[in-house]
Every structure is written in C-alpha cells, then in structure tokens.
N, C-alpha and C positions, 0 to 999 in steps of 0.2 A: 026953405032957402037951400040952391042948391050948393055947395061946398066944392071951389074949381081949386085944383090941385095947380100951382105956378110952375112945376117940373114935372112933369109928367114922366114916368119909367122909359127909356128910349130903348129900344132892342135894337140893336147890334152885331153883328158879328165878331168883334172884339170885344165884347164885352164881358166874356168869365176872365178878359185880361185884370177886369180891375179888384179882382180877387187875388190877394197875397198868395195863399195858398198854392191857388190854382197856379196861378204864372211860374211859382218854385216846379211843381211838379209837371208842366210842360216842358222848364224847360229841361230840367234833369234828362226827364225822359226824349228830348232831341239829341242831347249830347251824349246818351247811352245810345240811340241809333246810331249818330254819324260814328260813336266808336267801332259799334258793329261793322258796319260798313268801312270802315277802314282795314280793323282785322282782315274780314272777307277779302277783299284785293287783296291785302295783304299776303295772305295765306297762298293763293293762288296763283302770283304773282312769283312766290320762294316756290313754288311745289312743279312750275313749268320752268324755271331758269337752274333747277340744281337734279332734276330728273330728268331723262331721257325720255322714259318709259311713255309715252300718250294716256296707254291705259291709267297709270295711279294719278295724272294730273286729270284727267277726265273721271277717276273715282272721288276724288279730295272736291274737286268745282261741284259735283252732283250732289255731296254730302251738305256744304256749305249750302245748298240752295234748298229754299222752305217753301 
C-alpha cells in the first residue's frame, strides 16, 4: 500500500522566509546595506559641496566604490 503524503513540500521562492532565523538575518543584513548606501551618498555628497578641489572629490567617490 502506497502511503500519499496530503501536503506535499511546496518549493517556492519565498520560502527560507518561513524560517525565523533566516527572515532575522535577511533582514539585518538589508538594513546594514541600505545603511551603506546611505553613508556612501552621504560621504560624497559632504566631500563635493565643502571641497573645491575635483581631484580629492573624484579620490573619496573611487575609494567608496567596490
């Protein structure tokens, strides 16, 4: 007799959401991106409006970029 499983494992693309774990450490780690990326502008942003210079705002943009 064969033995039918009434829920079968569904695969998903959301689906390590429904892992506690997991969901804590996505999202941490979005909200430590968008901080990045705010810094970044940030940075860039003070280092072209309080420097004349081109050259050290075109040094400080090239440093921030990975």
């Amino acid at each position: 007799m064969q033995c039918e499983n009434s829920n079968p494992p569904v695969s998903t693309t959301l689906a390590p959401f429904r892992n506690k774990v997991f969901r804590s450490i996505w999202t941490a780690t979005q909200i430590s991106s968008l901080g990045w990326l705010v810094q970044t502008v940030a940075i860039s942003w003070l280092m072209a409006t309080i420097l004349a210079s081109d050259l050290m705002v075109a040094l400080v943009q090239a440093d921030n970029s990975q």
